[in-house]
The first five atom37 places (N, CA, C, CB, O) and aatype in JSON, in Angstrom:
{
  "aatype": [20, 20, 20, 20, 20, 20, 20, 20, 20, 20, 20, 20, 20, 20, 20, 20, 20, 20, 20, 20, 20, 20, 20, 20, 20, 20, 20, 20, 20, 20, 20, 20, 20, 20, 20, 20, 20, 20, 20, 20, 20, 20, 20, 20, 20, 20, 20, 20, 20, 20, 20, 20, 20, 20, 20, 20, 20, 20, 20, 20, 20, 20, 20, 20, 20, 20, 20, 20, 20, 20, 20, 20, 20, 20, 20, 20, 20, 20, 20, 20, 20, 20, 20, 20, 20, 20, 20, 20, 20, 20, 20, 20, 20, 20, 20, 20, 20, 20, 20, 20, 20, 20, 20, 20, 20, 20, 20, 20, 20, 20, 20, 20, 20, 20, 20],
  "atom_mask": [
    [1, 1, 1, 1, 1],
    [1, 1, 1, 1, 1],
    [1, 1, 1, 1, 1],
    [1, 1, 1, 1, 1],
    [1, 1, 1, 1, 1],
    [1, 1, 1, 1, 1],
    [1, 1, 1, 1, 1],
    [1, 1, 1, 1, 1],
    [1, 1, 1, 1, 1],
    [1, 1, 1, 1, 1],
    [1, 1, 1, 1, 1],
    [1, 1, 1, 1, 1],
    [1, 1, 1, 1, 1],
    [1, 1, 1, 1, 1],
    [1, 1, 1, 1, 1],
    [1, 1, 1, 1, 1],
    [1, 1, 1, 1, 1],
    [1, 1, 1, 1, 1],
    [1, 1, 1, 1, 1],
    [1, 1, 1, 1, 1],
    [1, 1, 1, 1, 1],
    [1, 1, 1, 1, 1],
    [1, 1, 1, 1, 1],
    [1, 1, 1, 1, 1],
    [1, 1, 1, 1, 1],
    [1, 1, 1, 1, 1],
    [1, 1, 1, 1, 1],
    [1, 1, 1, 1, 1],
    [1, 1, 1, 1, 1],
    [1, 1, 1, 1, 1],
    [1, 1, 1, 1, 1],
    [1, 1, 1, 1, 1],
    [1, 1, 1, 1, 1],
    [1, 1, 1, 1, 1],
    [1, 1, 1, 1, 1],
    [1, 1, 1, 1, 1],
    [1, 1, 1, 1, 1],
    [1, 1, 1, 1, 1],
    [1, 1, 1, 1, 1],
    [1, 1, 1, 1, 1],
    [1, 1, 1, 1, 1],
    [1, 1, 1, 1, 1],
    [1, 1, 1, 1, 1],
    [1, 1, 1, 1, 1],
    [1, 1, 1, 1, 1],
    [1, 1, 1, 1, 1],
    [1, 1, 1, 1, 1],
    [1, 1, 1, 1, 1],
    [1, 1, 1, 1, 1],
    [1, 1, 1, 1, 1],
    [1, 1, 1, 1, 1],
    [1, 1, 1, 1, 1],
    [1, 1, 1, 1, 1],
    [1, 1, 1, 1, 1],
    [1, 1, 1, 1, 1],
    [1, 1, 1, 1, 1],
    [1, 1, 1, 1, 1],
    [1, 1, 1, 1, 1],
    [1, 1, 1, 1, 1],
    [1, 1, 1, 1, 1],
    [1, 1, 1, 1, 1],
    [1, 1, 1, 1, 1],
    [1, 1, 1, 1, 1],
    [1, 1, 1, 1, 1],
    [1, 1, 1, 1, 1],
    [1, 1, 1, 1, 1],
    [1, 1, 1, 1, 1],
    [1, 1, 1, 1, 1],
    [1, 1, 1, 1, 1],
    [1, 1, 1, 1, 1],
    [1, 1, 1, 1, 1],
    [1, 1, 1, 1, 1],
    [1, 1, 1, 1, 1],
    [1, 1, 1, 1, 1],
    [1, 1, 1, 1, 1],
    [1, 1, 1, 1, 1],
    [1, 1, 1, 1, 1],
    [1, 1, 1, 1, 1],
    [1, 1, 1, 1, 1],
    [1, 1, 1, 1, 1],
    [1, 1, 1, 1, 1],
    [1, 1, 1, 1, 1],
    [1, 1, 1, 1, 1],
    [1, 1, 1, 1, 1],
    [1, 1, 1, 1, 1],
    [1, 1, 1, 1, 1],
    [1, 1, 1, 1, 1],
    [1, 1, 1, 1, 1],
    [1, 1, 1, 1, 1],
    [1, 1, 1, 1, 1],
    [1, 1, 1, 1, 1],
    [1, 1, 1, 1, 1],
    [1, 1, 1, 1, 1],
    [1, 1, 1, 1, 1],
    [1, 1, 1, 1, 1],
    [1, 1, 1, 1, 1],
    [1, 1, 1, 1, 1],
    [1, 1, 1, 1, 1],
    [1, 1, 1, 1, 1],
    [1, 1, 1, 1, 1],
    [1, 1, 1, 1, 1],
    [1, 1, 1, 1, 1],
    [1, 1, 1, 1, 1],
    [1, 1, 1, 1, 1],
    [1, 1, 1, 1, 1],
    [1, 1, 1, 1, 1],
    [1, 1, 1, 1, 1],
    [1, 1, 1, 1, 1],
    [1, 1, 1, 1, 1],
    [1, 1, 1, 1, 1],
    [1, 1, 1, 1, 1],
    [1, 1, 1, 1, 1],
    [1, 1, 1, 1, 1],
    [1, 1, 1, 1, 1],
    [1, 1, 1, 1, 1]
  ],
  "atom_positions": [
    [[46.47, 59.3, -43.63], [47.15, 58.12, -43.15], [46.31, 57.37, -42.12], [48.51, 58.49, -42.56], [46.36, 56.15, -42.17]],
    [[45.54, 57.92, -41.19], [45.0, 57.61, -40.38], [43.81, 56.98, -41.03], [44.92, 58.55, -39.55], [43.82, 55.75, -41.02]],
    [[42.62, 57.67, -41.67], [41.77, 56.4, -42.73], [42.19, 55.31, -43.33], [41.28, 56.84, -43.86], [41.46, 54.41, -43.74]],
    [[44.23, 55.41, -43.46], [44.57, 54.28, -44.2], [44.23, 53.18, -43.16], [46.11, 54.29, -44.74], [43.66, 52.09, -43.18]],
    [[44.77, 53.9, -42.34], [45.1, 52.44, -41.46], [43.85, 51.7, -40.52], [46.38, 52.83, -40.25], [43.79, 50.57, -40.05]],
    [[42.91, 52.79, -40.48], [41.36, 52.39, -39.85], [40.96, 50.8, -40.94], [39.86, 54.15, -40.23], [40.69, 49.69, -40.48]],
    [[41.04, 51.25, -42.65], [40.62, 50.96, -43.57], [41.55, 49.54, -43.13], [40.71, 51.95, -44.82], [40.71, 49.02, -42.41]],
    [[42.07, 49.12, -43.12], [43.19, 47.89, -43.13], [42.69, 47.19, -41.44], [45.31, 48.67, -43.22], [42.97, 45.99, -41.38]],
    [[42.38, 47.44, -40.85], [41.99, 47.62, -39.85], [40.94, 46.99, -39.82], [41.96, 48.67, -39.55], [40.75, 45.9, -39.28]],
    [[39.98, 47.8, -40.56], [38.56, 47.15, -40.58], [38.23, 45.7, -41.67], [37.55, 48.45, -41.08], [37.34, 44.84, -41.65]],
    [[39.67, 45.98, -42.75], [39.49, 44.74, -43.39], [39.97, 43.18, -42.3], [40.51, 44.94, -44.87], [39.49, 42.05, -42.39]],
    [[40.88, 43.59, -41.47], [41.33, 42.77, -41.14], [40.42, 41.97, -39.91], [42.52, 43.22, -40.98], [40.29, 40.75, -39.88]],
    [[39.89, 42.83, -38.99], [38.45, 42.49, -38.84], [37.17, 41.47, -39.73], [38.05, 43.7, -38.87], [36.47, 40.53, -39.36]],
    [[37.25, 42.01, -40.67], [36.01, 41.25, -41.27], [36.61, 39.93, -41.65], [35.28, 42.02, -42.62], [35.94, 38.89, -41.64]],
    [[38.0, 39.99, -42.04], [38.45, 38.5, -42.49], [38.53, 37.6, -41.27], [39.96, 38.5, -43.23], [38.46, 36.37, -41.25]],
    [[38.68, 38.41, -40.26], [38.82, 37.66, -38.8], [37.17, 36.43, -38.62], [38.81, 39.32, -37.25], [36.84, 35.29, -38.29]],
    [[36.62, 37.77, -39.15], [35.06, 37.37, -38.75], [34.78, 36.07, -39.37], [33.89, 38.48, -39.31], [34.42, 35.03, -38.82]],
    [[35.07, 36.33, -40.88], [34.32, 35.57, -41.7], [35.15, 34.46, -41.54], [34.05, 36.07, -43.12], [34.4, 33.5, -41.37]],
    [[36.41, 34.08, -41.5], [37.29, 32.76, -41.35], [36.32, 31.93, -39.95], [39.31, 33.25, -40.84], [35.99, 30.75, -40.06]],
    [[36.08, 32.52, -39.09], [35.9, 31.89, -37.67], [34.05, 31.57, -38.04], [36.4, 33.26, -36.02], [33.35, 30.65, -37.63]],
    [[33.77, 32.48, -38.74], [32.16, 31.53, -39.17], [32.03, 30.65, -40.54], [30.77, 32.71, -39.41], [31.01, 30.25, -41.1]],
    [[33.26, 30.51, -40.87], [33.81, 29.44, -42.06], [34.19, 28.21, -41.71], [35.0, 29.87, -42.76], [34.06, 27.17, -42.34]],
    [[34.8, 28.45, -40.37], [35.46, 26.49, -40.07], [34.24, 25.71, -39.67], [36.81, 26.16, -38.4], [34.32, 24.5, -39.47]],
    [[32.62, 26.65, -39.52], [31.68, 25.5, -39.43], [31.27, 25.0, -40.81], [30.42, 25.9, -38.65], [30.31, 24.24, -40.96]],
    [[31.93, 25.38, -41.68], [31.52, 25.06, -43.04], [32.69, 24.13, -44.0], [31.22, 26.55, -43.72], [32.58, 23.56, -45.09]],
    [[33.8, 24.26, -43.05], [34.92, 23.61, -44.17], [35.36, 22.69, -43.26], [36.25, 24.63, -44.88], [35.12, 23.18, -42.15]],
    [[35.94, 21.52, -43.12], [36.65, 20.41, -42.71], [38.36, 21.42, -42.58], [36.45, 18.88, -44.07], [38.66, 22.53, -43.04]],
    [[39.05, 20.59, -41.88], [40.79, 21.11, -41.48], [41.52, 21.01, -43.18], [41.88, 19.57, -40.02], [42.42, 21.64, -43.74]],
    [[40.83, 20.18, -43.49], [41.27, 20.32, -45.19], [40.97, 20.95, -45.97], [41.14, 19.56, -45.92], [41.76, 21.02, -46.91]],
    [[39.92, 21.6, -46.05], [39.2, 22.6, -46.85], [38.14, 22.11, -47.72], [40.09, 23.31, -47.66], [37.84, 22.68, -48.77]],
    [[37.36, 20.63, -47.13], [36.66, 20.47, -48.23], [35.3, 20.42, -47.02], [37.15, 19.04, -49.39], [35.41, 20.11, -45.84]],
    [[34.12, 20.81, -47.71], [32.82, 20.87, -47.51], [32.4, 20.03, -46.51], [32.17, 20.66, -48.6], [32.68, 18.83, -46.5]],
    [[31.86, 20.48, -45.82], [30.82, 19.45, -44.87], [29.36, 18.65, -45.25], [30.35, 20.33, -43.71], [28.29, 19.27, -45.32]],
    [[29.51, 16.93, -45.53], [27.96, 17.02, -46.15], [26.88, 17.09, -45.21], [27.59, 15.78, -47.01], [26.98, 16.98, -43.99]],
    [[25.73, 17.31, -45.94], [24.58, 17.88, -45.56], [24.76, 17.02, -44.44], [23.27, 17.89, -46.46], [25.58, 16.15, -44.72]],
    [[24.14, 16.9, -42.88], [23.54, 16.66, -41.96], [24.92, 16.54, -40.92], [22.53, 15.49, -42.22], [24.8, 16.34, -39.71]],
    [[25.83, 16.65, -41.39], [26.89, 16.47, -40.66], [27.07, 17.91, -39.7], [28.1, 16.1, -41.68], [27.29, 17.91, -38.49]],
    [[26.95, 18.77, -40.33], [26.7, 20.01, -39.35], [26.03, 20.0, -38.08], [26.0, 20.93, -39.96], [26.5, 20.36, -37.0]],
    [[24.71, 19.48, -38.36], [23.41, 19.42, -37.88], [24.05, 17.97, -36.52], [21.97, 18.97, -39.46], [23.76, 18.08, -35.32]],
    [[24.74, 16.97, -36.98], [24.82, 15.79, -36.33], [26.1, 16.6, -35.25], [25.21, 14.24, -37.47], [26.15, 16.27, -34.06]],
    [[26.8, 17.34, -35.66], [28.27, 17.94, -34.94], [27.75, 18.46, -33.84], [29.21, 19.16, -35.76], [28.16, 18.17, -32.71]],
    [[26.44, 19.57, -34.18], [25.92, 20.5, -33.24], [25.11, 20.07, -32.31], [25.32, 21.42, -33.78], [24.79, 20.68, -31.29]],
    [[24.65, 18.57, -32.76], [23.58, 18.14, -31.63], [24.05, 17.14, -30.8], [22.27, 17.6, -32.17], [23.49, 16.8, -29.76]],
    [[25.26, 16.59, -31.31], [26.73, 16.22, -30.43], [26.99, 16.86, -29.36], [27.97, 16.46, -31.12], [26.77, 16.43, -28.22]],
    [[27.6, 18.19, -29.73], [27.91, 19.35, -28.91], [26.95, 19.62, -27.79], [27.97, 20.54, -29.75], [27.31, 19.77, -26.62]],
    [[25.38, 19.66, -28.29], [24.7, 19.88, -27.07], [24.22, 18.82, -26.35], [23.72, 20.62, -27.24], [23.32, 18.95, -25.52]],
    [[24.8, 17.69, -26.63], [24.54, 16.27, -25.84], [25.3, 16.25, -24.86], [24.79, 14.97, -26.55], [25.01, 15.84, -23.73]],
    [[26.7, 16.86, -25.35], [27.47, 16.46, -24.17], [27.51, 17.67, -23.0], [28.98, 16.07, -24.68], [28.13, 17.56, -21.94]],
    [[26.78, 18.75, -23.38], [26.31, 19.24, -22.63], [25.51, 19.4, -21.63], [26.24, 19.51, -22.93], [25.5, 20.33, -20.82]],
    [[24.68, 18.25, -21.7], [23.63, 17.75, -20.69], [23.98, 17.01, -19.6], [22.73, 16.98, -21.27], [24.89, 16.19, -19.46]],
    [[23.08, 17.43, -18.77], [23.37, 16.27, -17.4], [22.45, 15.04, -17.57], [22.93, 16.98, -15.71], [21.27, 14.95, -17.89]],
    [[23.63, 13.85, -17.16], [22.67, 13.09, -17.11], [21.63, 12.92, -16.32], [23.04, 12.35, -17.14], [21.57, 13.88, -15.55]],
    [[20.36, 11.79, -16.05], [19.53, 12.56, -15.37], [19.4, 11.7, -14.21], [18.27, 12.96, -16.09], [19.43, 10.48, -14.34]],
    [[19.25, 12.29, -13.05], [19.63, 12.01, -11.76], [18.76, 10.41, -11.66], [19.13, 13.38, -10.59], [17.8, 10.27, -12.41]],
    [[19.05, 9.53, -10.95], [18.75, 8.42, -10.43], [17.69, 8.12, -9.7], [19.53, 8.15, -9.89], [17.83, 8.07, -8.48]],
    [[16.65, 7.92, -10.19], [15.47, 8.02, -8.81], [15.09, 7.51, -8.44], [14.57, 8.41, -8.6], [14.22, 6.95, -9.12]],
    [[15.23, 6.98, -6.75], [15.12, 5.89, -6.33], [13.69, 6.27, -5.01], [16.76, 5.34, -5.87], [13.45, 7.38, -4.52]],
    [[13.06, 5.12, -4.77], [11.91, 5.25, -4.0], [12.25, 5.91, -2.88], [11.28, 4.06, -3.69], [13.15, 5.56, -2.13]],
    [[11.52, 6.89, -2.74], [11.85, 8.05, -1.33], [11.04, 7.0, -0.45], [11.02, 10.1, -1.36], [9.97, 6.43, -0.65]],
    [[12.13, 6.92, 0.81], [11.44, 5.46, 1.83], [11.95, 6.53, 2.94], [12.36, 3.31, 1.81], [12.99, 7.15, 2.78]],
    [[11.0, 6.73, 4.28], [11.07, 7.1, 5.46], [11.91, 5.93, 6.52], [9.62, 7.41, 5.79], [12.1, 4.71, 6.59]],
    [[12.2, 6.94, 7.12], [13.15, 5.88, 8.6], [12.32, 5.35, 8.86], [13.85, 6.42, 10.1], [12.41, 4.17, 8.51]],
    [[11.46, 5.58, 9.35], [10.41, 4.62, 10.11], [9.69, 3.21, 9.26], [9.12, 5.68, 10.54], [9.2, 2.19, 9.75]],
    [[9.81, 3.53, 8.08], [9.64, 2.63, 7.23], [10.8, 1.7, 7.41], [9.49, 3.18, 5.95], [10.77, 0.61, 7.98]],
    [[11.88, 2.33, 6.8], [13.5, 0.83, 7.24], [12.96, 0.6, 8.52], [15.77, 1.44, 7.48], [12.31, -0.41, 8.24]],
    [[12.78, 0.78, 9.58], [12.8, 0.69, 10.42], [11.47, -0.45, 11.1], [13.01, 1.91, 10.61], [11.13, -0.74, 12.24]],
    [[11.22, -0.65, 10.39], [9.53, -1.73, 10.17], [9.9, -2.41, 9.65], [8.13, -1.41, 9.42], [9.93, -3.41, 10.37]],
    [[10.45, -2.7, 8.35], [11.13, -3.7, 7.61], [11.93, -4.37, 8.17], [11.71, -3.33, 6.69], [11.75, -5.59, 8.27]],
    [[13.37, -3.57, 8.85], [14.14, -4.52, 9.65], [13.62, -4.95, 11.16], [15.47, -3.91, 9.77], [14.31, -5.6, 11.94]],
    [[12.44, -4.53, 11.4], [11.89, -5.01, 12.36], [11.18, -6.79, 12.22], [10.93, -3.88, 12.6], [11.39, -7.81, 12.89]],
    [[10.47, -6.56, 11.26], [9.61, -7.67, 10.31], [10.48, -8.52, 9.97], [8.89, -7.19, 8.96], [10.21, -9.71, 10.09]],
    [[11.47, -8.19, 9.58], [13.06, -9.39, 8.94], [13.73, -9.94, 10.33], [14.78, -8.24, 7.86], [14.23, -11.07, 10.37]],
    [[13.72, -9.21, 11.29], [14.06, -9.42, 13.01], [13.34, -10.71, 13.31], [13.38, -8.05, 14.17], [13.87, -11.83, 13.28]],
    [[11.85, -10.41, 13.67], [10.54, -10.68, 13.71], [10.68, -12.37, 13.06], [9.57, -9.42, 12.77], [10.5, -13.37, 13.75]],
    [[11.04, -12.39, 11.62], [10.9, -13.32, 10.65], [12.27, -14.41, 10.79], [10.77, -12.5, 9.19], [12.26, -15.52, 10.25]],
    [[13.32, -13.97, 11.51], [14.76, -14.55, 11.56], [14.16, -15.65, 13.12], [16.39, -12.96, 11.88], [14.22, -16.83, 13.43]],
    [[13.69, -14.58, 13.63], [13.55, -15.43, 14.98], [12.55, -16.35, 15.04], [13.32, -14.64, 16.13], [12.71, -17.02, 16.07]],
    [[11.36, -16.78, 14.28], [11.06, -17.14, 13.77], [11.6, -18.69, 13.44], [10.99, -16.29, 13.27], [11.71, -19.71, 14.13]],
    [[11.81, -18.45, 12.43], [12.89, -19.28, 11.48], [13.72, -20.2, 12.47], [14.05, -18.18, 10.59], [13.87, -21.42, 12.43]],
    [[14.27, -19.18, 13.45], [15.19, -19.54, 14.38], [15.07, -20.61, 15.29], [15.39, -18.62, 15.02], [15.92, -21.32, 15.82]],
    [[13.6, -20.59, 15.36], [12.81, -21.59, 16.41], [12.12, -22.9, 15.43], [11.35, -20.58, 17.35], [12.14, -24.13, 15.48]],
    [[11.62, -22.02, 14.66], [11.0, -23.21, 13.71], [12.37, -24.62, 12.98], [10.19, -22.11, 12.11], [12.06, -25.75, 12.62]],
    [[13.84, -23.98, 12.99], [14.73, -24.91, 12.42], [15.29, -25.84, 13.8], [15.97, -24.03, 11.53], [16.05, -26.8, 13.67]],
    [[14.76, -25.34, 15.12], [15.29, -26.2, 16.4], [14.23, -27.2, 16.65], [15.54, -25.29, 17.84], [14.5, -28.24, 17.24]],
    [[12.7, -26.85, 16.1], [11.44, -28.16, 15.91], [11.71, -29.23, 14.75], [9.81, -27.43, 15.45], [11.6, -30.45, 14.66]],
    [[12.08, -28.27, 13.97], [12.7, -29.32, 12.73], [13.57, -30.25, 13.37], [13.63, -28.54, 11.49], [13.27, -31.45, 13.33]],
    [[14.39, -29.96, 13.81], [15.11, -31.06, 14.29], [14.41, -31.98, 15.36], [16.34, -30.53, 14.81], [14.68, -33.18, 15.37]],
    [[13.87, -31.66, 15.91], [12.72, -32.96, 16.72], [11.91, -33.41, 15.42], [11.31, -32.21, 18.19], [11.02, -34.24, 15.64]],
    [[12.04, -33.12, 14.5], [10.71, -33.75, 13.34], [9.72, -32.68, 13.25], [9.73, -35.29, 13.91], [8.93, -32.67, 12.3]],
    [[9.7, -32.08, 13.85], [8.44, -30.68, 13.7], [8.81, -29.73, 12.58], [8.36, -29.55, 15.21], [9.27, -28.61, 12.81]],
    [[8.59, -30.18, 11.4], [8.61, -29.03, 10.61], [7.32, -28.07, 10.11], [9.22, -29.49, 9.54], [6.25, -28.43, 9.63]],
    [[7.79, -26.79, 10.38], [6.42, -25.78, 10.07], [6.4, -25.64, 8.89], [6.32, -24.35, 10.63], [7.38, -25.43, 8.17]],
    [[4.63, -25.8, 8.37], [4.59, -25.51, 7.09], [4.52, -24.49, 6.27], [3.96, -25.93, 6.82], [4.09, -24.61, 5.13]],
    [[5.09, -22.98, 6.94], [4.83, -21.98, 6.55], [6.51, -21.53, 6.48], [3.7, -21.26, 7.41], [6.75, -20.41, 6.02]],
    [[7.42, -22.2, 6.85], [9.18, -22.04, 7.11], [9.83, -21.49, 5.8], [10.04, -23.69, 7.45], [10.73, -20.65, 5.85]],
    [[9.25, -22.07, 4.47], [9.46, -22.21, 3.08], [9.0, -20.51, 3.23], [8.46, -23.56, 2.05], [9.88, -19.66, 3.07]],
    [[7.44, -20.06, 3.56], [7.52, -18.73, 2.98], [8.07, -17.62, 3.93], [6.17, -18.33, 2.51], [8.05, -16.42, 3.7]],
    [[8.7, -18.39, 5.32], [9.25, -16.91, 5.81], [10.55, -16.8, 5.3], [9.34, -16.66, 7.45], [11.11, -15.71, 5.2]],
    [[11.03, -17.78, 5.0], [12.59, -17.71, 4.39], [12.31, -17.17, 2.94], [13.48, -19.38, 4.33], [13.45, -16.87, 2.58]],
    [[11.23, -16.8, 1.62], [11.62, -16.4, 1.16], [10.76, -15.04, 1.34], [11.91, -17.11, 0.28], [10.84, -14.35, 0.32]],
    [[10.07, -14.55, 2.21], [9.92, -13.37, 3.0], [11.34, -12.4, 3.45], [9.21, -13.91, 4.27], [11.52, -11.19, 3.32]],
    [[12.38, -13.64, 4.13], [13.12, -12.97, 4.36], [14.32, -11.98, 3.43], [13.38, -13.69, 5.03], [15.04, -10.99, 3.59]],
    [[13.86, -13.27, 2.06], [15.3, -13.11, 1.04], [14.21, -11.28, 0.29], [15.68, -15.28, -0.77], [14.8, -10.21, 0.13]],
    [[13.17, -11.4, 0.09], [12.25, -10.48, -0.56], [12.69, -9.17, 0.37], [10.49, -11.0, -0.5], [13.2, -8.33, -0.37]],
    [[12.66, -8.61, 2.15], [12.76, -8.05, 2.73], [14.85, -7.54, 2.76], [11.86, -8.72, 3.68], [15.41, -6.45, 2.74]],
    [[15.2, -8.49, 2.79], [16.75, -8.41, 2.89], [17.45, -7.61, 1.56], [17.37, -10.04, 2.97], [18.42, -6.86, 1.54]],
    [[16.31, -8.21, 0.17], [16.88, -7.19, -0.73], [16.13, -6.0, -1.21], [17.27, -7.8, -1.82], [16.59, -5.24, -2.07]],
    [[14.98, -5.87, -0.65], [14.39, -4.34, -0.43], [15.05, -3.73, 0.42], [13.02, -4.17, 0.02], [14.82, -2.53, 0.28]],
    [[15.94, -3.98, 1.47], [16.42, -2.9, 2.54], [17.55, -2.7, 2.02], [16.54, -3.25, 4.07], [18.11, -1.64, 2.3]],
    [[18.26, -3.74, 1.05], [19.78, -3.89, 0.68], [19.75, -2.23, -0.42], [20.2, -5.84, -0.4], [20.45, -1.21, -0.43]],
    [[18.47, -2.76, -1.3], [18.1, -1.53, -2.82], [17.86, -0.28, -2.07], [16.38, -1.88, -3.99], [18.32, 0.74, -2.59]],
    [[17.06, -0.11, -0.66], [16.71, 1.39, -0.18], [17.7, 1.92, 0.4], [15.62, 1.56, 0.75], [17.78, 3.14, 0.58]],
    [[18.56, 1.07, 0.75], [19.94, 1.77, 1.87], [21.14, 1.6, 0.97], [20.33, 0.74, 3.63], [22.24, 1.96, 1.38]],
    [[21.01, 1.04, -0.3], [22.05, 1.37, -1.57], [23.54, 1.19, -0.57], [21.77, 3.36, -2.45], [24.38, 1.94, -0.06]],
    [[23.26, -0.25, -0.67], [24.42, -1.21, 0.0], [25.2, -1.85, -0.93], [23.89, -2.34, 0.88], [26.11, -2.6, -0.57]]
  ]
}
């Protein structure tokens, strides 16, 4: 009795087995998987397994921001004086490139300090 039931036992096992390495082969309906669809399921599976891949942004030192917003300081005050000559008629001919010095500097510090 006891071989019976090992025997039933062990069948029921193998059907276990073979059903669970069958559903990569049959659809919920029972019909066939075509060729590459396996292959497209499994490389699905390990896609979404992945990390996406980290963001890498220019490794910039403090002292670096720290020069930049100095230079944009530097460049405001500047500006600051050069738009109070303007108004007497004194316009500097270099005003055009600190202002777009400034816009170039304002959005490099904006992209490194991920504002």
């Amino acid at each position: 009795m006891a071989f019976h039931s090992l025997r039933i036992l062990l069948l029921l096992l193998v059907a276990v087995a073979w059903q669970s390495s069958s559903t990569d082969v049959l659809f919920q309906s029972g019909q066939p998987i075509p060729p590459g669809h396996k292959a497209a399921n499994d490389a699905t599976r390990q896609a979404e397994q992945v990390e996406p891949p980290a963001t890498s942004h220019p490794t910039v030192t403090a002292a670096e921001v720290q020069q930049q917003a100095d230079e944009l300081l530097s460049l405001a005050q500047q500006v600051h004086t050069d738009t109070q000559r303007a108004a007497q008629g004194l316009v500097a001919k270099d005003l055009k490139d600190k202002l777009k010095r400034i816009e170039k500097l304002s959005k490099k510090l904006r992209d490194e300090l991920e504002l």
